[in-house]
PDB file of N, CA, C, O and CB in Angstrom:
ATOM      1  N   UNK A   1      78.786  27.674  14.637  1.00  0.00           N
ATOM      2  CA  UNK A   1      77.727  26.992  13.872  1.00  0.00           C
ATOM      3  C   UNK A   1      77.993  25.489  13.757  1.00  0.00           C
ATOM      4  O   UNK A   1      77.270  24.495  13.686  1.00  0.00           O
ATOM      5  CB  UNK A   1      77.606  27.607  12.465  1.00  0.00           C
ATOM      6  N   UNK A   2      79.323  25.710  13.768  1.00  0.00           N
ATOM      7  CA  UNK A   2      79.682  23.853  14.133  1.00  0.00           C
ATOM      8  C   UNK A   2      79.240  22.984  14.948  1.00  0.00           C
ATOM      9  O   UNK A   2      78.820  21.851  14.715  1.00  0.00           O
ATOM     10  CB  UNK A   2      80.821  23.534  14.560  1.00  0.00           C
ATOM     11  N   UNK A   3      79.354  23.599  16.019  1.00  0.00           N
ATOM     12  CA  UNK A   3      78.505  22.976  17.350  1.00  0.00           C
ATOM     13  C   UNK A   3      77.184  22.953  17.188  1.00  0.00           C
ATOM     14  O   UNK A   3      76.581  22.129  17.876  1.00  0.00           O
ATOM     15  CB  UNK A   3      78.660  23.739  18.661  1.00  0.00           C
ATOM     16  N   UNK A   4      76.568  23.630  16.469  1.00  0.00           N
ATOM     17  CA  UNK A   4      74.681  23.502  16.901  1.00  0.00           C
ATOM     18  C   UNK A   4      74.806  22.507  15.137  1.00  0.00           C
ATOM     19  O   UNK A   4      74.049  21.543  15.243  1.00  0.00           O
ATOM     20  CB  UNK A   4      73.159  25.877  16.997  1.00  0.00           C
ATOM     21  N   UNK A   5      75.180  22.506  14.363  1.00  0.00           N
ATOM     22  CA  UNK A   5      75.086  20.907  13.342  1.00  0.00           C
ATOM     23  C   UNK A   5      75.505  19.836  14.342  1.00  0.00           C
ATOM     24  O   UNK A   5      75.004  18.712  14.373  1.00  0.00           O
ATOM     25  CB  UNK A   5      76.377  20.772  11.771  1.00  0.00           C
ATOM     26  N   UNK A   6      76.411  20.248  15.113  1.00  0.00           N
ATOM     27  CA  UNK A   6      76.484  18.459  15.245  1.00  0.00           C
ATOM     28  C   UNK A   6      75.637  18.228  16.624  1.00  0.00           C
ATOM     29  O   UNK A   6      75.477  17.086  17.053  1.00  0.00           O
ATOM     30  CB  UNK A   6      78.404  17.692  15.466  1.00  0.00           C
ATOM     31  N   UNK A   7      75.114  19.348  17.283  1.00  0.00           N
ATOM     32  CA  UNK A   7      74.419  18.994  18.266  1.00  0.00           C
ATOM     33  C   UNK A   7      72.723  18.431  17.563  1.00  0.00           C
ATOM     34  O   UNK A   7      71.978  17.686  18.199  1.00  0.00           O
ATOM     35  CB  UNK A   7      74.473  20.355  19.327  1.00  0.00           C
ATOM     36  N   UNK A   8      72.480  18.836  16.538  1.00  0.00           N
ATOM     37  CA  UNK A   8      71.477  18.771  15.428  1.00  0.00           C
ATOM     38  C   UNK A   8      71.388  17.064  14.654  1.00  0.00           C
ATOM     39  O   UNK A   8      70.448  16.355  14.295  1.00  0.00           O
ATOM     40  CB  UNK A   8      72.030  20.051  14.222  1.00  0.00           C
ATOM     41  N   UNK A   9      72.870  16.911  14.647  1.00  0.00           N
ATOM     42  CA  UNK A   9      72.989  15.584  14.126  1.00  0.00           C
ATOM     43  C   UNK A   9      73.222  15.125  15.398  1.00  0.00           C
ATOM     44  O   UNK A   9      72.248  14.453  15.059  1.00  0.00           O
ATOM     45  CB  UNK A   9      74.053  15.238  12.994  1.00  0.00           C
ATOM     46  N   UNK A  10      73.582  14.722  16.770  1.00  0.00           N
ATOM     47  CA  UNK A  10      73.318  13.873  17.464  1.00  0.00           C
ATOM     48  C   UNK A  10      72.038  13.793  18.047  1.00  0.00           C
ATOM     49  O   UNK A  10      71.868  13.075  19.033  1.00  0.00           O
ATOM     50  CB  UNK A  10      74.116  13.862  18.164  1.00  0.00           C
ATOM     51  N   UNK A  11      71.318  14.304  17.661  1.00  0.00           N
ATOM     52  CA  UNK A  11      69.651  13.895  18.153  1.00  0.00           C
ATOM     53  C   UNK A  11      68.654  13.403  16.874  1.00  0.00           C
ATOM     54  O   UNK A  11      67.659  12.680  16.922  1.00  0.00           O
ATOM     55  CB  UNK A  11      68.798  15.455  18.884  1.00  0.00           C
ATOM     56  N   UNK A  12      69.352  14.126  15.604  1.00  0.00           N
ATOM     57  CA  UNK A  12      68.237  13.419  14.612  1.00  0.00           C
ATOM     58  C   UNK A  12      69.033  11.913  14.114  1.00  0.00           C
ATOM     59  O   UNK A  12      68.461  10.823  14.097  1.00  0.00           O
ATOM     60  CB  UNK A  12      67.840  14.615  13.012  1.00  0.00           C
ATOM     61  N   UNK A  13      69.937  12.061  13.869  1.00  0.00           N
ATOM     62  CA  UNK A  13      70.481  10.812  13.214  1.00  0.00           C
ATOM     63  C   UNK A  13      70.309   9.079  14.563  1.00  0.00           C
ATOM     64  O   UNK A  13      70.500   7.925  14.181  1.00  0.00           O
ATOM     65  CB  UNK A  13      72.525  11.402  12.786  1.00  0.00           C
ATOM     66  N   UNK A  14      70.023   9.376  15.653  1.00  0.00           N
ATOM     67  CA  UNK A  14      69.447   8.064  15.921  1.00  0.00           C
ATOM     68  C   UNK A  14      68.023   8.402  15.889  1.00  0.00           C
ATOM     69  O   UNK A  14      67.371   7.378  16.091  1.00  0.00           O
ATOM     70  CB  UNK A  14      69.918   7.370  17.292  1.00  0.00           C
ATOM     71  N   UNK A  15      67.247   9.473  15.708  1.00  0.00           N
ATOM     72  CA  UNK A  15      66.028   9.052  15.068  1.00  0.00           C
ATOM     73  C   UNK A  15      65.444   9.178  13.830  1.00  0.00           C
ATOM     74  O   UNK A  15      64.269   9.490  13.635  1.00  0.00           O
ATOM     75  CB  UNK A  15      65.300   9.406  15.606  1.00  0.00           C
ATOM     76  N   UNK A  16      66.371   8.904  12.896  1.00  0.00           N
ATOM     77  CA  UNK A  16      66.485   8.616  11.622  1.00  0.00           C
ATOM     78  C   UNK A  16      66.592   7.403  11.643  1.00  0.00           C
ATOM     79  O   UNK A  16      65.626   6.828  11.141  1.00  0.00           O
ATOM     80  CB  UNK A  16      67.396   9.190  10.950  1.00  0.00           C
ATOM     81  N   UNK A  17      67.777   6.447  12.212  1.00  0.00           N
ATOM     82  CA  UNK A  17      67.759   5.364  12.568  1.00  0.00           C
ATOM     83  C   UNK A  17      66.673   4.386  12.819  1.00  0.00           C
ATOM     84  O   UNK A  17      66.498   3.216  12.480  1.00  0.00           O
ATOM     85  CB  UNK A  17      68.292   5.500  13.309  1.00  0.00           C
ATOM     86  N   UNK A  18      65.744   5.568  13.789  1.00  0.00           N
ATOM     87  CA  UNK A  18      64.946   4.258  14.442  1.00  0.00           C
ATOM     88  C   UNK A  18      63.834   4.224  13.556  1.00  0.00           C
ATOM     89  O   UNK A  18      63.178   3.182  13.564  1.00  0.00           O
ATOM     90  CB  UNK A  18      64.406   4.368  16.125  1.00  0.00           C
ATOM     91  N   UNK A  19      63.243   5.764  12.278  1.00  0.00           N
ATOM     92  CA  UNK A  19      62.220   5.264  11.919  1.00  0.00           C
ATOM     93  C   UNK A  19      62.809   4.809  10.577  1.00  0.00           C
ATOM     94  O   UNK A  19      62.065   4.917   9.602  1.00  0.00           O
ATOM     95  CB  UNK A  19      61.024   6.149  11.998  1.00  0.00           C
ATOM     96  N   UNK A  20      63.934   4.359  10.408  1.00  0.00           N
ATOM     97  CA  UNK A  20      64.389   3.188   9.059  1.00  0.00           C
ATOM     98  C   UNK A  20      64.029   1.642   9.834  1.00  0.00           C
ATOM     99  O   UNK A  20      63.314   0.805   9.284  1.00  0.00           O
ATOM    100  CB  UNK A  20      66.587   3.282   8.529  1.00  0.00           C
ATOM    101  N   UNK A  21      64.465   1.501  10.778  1.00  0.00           N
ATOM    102  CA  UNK A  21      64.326   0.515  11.294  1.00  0.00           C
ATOM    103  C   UNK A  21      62.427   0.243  11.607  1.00  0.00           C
ATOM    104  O   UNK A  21      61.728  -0.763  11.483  1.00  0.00           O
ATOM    105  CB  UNK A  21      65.372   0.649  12.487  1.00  0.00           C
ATOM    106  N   UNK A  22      62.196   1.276  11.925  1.00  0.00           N
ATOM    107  CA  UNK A  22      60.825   0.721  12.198  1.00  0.00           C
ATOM    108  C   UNK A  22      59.899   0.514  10.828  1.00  0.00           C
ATOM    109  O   UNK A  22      59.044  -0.340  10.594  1.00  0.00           O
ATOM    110  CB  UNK A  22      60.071   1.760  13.226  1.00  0.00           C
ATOM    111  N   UNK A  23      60.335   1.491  10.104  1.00  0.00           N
ATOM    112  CA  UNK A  23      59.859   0.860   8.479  1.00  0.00           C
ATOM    113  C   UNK A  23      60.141  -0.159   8.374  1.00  0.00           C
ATOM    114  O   UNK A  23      59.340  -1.093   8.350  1.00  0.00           O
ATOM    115  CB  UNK A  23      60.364   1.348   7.226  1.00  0.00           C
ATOM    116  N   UNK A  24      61.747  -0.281   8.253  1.00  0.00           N
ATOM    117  CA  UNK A  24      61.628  -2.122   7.712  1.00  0.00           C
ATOM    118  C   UNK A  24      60.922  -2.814   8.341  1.00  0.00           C
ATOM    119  O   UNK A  24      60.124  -3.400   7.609  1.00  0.00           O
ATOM    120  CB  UNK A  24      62.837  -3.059   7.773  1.00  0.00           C
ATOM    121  N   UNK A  25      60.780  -3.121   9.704  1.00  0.00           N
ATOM    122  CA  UNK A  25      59.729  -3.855  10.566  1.00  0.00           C
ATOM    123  C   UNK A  25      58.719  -3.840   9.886  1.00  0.00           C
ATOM    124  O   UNK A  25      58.446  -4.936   9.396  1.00  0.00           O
ATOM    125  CB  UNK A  25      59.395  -3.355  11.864  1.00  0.00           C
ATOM    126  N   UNK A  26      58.087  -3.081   9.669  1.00  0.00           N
ATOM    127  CA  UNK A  26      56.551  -2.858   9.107  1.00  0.00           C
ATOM    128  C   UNK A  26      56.903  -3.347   7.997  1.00  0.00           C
ATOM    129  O   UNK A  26      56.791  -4.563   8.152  1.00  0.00           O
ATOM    130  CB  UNK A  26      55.792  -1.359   8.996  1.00  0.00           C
ATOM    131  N   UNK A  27      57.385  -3.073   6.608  1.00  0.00           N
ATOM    132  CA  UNK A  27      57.363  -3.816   5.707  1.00  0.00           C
ATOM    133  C   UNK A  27      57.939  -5.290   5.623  1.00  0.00           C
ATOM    134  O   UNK A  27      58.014  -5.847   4.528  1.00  0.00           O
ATOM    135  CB  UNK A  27      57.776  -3.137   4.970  1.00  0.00           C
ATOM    136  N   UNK A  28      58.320  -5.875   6.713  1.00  0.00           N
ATOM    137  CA  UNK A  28      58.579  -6.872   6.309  1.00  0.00           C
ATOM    138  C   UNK A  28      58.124  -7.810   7.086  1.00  0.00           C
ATOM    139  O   UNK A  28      58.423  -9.003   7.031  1.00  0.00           O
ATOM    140  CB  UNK A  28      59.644  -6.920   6.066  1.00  0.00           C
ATOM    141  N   UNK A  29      56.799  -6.868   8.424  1.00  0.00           N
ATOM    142  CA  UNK A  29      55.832  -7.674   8.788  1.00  0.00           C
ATOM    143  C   UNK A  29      54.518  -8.147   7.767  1.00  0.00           C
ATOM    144  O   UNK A  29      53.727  -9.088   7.837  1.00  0.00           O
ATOM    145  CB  UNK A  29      55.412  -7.023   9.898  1.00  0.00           C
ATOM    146  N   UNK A  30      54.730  -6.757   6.559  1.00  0.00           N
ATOM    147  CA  UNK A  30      53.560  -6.582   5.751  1.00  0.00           C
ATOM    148  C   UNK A  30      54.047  -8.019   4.596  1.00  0.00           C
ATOM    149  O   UNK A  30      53.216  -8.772   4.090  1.00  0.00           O
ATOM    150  CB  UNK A  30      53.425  -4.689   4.986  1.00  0.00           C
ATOM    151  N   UNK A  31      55.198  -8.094   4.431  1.00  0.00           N
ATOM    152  CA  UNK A  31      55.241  -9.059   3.447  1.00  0.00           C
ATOM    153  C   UNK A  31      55.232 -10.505   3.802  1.00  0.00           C
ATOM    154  O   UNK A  31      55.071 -11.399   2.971  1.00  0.00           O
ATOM    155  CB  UNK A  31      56.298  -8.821   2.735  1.00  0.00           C
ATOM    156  N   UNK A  32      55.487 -10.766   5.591  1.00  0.00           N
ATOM    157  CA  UNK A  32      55.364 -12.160   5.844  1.00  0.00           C
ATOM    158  C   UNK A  32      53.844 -12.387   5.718  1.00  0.00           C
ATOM    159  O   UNK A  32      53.497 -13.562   5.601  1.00  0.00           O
ATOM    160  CB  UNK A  32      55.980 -12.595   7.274  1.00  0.00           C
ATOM    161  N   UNK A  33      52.768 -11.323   5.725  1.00  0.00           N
ATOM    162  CA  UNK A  33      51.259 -11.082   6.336  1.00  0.00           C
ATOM    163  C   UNK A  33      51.239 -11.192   4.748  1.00  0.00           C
ATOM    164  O   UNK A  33      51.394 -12.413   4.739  1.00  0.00           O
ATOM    165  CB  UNK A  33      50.596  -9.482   7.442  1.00  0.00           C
ATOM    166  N   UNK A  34      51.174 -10.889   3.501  1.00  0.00           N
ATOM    167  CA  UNK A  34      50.874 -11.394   2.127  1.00  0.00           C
ATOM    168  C   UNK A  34      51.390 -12.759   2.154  1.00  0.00           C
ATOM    169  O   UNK A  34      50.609 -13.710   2.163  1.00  0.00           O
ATOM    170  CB  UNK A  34      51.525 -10.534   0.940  1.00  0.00           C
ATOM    171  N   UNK A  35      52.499 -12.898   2.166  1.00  0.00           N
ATOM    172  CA  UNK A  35      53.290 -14.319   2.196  1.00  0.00           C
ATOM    173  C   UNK A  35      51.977 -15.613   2.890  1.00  0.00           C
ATOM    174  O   UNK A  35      51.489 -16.605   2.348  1.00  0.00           O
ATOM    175  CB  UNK A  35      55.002 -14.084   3.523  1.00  0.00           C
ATOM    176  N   UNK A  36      51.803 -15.130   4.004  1.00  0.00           N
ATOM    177  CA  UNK A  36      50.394 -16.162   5.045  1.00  0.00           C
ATOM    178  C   UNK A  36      49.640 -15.960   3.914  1.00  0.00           C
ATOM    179  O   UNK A  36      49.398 -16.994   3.292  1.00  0.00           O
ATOM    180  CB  UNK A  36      49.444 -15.470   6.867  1.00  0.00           C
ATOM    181  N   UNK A  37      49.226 -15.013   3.493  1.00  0.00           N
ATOM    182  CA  UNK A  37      47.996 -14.814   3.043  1.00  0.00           C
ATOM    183  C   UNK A  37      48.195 -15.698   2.060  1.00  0.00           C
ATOM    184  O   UNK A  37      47.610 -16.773   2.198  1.00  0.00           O
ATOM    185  CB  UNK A  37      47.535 -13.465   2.708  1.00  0.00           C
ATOM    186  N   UNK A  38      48.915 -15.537   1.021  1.00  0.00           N
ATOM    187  CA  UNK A  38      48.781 -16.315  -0.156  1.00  0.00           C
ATOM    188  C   UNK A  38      48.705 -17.914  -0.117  1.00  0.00           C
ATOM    189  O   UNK A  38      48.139 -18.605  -0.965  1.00  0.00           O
ATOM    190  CB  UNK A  38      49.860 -15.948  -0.936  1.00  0.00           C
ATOM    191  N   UNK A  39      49.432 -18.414   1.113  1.00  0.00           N
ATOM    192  CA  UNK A  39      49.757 -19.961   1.550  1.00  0.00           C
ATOM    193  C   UNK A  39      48.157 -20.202   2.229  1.00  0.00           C
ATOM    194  O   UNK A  39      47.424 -21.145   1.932  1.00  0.00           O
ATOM    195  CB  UNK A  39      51.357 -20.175   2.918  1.00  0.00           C
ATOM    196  N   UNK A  40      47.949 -19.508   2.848  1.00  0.00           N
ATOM    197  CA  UNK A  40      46.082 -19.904   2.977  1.00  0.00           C
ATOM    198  C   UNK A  40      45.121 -20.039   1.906  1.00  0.00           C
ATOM    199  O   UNK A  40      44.302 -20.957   1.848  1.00  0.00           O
ATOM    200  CB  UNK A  40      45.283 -18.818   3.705  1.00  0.00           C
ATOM    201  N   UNK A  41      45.293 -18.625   0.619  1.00  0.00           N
ATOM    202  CA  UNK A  41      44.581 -18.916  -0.277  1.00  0.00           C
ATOM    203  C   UNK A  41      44.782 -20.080  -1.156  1.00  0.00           C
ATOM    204  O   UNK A  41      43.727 -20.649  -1.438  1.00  0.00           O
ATOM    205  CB  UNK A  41      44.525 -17.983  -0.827  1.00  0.00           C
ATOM    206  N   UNK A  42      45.770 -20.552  -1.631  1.00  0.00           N
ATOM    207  CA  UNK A  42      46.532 -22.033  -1.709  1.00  0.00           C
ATOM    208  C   UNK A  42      45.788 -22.835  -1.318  1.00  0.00           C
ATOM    209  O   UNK A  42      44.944 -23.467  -1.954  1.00  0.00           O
ATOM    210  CB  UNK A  42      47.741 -22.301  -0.966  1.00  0.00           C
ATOM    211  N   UNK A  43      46.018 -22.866  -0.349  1.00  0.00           N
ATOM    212  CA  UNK A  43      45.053 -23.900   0.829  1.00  0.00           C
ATOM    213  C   UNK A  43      43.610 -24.394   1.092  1.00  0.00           C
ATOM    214  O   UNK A  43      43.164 -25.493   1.420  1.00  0.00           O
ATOM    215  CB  UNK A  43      45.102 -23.377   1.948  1.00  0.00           C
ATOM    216  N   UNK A  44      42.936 -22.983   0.787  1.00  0.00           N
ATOM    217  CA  UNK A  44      41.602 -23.178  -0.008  1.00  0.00           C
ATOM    218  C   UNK A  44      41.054 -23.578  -1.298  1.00  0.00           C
ATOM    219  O   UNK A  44      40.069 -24.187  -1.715  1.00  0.00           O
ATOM    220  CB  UNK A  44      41.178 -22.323  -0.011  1.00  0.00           C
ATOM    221  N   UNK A  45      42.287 -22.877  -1.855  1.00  0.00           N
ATOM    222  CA  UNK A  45      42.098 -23.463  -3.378  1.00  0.00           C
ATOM    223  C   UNK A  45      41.835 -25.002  -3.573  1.00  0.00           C
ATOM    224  O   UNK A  45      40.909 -25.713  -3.963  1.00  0.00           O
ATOM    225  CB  UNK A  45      43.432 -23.175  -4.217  1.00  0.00           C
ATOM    226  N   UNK A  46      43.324 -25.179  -3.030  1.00  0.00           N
ATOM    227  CA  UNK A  46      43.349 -26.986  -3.130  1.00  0.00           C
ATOM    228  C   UNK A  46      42.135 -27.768  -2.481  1.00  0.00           C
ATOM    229  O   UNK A  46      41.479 -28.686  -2.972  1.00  0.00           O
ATOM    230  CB  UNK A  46      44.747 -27.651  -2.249  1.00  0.00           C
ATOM    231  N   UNK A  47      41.990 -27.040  -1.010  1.00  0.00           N
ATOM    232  CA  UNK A  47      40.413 -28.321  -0.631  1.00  0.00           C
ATOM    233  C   UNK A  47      39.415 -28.025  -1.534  1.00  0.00           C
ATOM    234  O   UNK A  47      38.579 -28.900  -1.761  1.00  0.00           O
ATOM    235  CB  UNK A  47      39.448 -28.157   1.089  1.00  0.00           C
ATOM    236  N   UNK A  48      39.309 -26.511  -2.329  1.00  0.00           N
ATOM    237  CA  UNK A  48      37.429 -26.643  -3.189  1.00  0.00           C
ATOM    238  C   UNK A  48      38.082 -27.578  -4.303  1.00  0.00           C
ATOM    239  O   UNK A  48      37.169 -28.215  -4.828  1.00  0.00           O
ATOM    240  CB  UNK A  48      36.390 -24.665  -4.150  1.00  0.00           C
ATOM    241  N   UNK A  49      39.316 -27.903  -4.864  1.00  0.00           N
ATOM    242  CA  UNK A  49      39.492 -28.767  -6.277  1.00  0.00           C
ATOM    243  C   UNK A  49      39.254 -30.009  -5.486  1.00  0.00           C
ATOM    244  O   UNK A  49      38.514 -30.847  -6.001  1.00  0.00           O
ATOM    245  CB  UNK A  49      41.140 -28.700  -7.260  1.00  0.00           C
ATOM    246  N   UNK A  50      39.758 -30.250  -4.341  1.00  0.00           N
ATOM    247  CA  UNK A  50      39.554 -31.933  -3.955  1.00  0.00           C
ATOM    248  C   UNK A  50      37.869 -31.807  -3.755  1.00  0.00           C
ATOM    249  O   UNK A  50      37.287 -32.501  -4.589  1.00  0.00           O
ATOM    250  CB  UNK A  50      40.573 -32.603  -2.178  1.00  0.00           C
ATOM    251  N   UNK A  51      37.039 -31.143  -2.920  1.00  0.00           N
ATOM    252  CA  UNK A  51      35.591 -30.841  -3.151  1.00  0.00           C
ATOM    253  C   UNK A  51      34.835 -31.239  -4.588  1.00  0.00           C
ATOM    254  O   UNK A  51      34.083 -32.201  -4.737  1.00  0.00           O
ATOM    255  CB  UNK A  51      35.484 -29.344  -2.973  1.00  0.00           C
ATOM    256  N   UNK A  52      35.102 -30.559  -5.303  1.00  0.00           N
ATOM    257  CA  UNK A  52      34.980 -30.442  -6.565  1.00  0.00           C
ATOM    258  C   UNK A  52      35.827 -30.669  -7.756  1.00  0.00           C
ATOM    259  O   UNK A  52      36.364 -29.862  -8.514  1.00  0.00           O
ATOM    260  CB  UNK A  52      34.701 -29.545  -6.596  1.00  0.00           C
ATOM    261  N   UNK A  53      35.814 -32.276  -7.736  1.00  0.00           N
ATOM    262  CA  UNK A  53      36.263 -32.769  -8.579  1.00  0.00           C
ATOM    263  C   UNK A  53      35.756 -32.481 -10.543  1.00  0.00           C
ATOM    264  O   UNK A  53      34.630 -32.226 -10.969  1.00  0.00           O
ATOM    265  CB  UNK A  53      36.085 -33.968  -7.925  1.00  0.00           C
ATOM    266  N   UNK A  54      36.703 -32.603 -11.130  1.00  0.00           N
ATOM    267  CA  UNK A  54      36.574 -32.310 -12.778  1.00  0.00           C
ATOM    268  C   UNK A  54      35.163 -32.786 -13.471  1.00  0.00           C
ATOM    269  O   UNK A  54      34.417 -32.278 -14.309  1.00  0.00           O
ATOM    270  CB  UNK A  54      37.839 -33.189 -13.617  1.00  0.00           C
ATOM    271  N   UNK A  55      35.158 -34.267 -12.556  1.00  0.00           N
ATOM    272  CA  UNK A  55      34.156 -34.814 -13.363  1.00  0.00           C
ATOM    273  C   UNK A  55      32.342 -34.347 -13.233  1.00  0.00           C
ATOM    274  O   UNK A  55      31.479 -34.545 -14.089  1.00  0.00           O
ATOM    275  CB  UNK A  55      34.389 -36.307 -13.040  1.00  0.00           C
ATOM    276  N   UNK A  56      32.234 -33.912 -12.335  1.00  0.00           N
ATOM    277  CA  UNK A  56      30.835 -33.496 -11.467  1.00  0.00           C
ATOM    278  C   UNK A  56      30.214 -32.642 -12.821  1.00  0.00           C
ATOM    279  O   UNK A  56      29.119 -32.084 -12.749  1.00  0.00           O
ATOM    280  CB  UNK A  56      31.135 -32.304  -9.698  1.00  0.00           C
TER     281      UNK A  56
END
């Protein structure tokens, strides 16, 4: 029974590996993709205040 665990663990444990790794990818494509996002909304913000100045 020894042999069929570790024949069990050499096929799942690098693909355990790869979908940790591919999660992090994804989440930390998802957080540079909020990160843009927020530096654009920024960005809009600031040109409608220069647009639309206080005094109008």
């Amino acid at each position: 029974s020894n042999y069929i665990l570790f024949e069990l663990n050499k096929w799942t444990l690098p693909g355990l590996q790869k979908h940790r790794t591919m999660a992090k990818c994804i989440a930390s494509e998802a957080e540079h993709r909020a990160l843009f996002e927020d530096k654009k909304r920024d960005r809009i913000a600031s040109s409608i205040e220069l647009e639309w100045p206080d005094g109008q």
